[in-house]
C-alpha positions in Angstrom: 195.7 322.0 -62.0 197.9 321.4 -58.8 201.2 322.5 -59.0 203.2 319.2 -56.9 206.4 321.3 -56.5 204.5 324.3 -54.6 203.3 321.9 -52.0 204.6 320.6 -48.6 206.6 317.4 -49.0 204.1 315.0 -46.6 201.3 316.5 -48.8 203.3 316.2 -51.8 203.4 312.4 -51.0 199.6 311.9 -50.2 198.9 313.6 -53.5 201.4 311.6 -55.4 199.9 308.7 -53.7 196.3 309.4 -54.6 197.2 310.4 -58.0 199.0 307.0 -57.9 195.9 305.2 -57.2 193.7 307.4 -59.8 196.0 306.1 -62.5 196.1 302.4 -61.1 192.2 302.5 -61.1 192.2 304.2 -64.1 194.2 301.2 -66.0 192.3 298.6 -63.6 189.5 299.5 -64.9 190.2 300.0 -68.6 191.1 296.3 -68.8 188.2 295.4 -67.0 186.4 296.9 -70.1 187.9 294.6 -72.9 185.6 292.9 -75.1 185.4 289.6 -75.5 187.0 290.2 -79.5 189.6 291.8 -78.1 190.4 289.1 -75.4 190.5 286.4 -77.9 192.0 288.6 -80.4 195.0 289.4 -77.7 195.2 285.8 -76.3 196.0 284.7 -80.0 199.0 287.0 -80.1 200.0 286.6 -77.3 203.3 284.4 -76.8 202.1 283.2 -73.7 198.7 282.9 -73.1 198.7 281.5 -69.6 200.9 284.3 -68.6 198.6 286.6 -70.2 195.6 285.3 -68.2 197.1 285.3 -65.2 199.0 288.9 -65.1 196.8 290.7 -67.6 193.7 289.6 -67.4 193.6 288.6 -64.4 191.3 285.6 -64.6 191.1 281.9 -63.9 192.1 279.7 -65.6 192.3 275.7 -66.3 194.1 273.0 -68.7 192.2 270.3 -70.2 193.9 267.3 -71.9 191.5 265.9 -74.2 191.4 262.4 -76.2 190.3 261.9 -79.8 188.8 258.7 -79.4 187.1 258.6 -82.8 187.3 260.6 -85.9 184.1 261.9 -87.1 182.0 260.3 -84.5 182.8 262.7 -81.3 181.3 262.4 -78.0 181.0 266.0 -77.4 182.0 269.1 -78.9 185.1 268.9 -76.6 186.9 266.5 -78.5 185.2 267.6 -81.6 187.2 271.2 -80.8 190.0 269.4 -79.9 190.4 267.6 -83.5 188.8 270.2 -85.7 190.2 273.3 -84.0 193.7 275.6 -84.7 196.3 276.0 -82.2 196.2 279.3 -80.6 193.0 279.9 -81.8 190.9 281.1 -79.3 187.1 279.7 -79.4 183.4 280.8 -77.5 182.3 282.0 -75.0 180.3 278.7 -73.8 177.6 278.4 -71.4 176.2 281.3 -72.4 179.5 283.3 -71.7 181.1 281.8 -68.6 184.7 280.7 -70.8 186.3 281.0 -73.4 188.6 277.6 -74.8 192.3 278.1 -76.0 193.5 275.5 -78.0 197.7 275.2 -77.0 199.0 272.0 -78.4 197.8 269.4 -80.4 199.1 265.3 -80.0 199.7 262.5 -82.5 198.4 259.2 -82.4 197.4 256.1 -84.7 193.9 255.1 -85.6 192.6 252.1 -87.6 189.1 252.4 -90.0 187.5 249.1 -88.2 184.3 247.5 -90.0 182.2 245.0 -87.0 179.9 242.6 -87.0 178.8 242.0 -83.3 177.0 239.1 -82.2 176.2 239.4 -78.6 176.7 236.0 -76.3 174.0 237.1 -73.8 171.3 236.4 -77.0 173.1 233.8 -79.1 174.7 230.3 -77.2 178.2 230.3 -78.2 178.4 227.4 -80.4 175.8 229.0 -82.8 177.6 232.5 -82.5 180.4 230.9 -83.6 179.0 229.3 -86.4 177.1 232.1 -87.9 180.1 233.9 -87.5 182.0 231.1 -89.9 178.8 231.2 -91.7 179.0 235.3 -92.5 182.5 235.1 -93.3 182.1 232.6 -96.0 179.3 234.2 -97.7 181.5 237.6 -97.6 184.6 236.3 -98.8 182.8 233.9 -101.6 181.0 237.3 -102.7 177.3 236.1 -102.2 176.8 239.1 -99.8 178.6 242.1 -98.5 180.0 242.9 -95.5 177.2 246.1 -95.3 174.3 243.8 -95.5 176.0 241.4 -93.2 176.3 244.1 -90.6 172.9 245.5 -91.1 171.1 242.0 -90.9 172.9 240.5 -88.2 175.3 242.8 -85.9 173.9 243.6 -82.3 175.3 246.6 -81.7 175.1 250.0 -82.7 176.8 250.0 -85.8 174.0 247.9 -87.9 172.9 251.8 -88.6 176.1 252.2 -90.3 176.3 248.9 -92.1 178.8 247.6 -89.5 181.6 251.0 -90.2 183.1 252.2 -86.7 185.3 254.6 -88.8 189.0 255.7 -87.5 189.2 254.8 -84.0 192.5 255.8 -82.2 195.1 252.4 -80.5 193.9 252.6 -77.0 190.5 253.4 -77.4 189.2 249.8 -78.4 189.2 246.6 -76.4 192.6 245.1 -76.2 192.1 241.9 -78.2 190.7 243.7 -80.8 193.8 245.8 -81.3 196.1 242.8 -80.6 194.5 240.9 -83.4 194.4 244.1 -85.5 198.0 244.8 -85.7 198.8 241.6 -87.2 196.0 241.7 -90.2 196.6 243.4 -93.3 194.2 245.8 -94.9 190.7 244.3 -95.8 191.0 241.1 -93.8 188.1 239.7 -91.7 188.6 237.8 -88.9 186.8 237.2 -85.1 187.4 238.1 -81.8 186.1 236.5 -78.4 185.3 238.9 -75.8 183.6 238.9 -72.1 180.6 240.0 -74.0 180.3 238.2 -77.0 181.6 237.9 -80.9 183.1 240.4 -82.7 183.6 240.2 -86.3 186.0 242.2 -87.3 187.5 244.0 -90.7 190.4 245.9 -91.3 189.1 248.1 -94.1 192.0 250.8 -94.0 196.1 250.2 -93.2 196.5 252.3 -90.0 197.1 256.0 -89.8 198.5 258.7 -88.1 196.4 261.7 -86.9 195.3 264.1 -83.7 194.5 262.3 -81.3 194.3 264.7 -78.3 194.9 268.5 -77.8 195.5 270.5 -74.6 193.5 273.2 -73.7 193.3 276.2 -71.9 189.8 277.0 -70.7 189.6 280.6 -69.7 186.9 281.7 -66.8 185.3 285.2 -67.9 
């Protein structure tokens, strides 16, 4: 063992120094080691996880704000994450271990359960569009047929495969004349909407509610 005091004082230094740097390199590269549980498990404690990744870990790092555009119908597992997943909670690796996703905040919003019908104007001449749209309406509200069947037998867009449900989509995320029109129905109303691109057919089937409608996230570069 060396004996520090014994030495000269410039040699005391350069060994002070060197032993400075063994210890430094020693710690360096103990956190280099960390596992991946013990990253997320330490990110989840952690009171501030940016602050954590920047002077601990010493990685890079990147927020995400991400919209819930749809419940239950997601267009990735981003916003999938972002509704489904806990704050703090730390989730991955993804792409086969490049980052990890922290989920720091979540956001309210308000989302309508919207039921349509859509007859498409570049198929149908208006005047009959608007007709069978009268037509469907009757035949729903009189009880001959259902709005389901409706959907399935006549609506030109994707949701014929769900019997015309578009489920809870968040204010913002549908056409504007839509929404306007929505806001003044009540719950289980039908009613039509012109757009660029044809007829819509619309029902209210639920009173609007509150729920997350985006998150920001901290995506964490391993």
């Amino acid at each position: 063992m060396i004996n520090i005091r014994t030495l000269p004082i410039p040699l005391k230094v350069r060994t002070v120094a060197v032993l400075a740097i063994v210890v430094f390199a020693g710690v360096n590269a103990q956190a280099q080691k960390k596992s991946i549980a013990q990253i997320k498990t330490e990110l989840e404690q952690s009171p501030n996880p940016p602050l954590y990744v920047k002077d601990v870990l010493k990685k890079k790092f990147r927020f995400d704000t991400v919209a819930v555009a749809s419940i239950g119908s997601y267009r990735s597992f981003v916003d999938s994450l972002a509704y489904h997943g806990k704050v703090k909670k730390v989730y991955g690796p993804f792409e086969r271990g490049k980052y990890l996703v922290q989920i720091l905040a979540k956001a309210p919003g308000k989302f309508h359960r919207v039921g349509q019908i859509f007859l498409d104007t570049s198929i149908f001449m208006q005047r009959f569009a608007d007709s069978l749209a009268k037509d469907i309406i009757a035949r729903i509200n009189s009880k001959q047929t259902t709005f389901e069947d409706m959907a399935q037998t006549y609506s030109m867009g994707g949701e014929a495969a769900t019997k015309g449900d578009l489920g809870w989509i968040a204010v913002g995320a549908m056409l504007p004349a839509i929404e306007r029109e929505l806001a003044k129905r009540k719950k289980g109303e039908l009613f039509t909407v012109w757009t660029k691109t044809g007829l819509h057919i619309i029902r209210k089937t639920e009173s609007a509610k509150d729920d997350v409608a985006g998150a920001l996230m901290m995506r964490i570069f391993l």
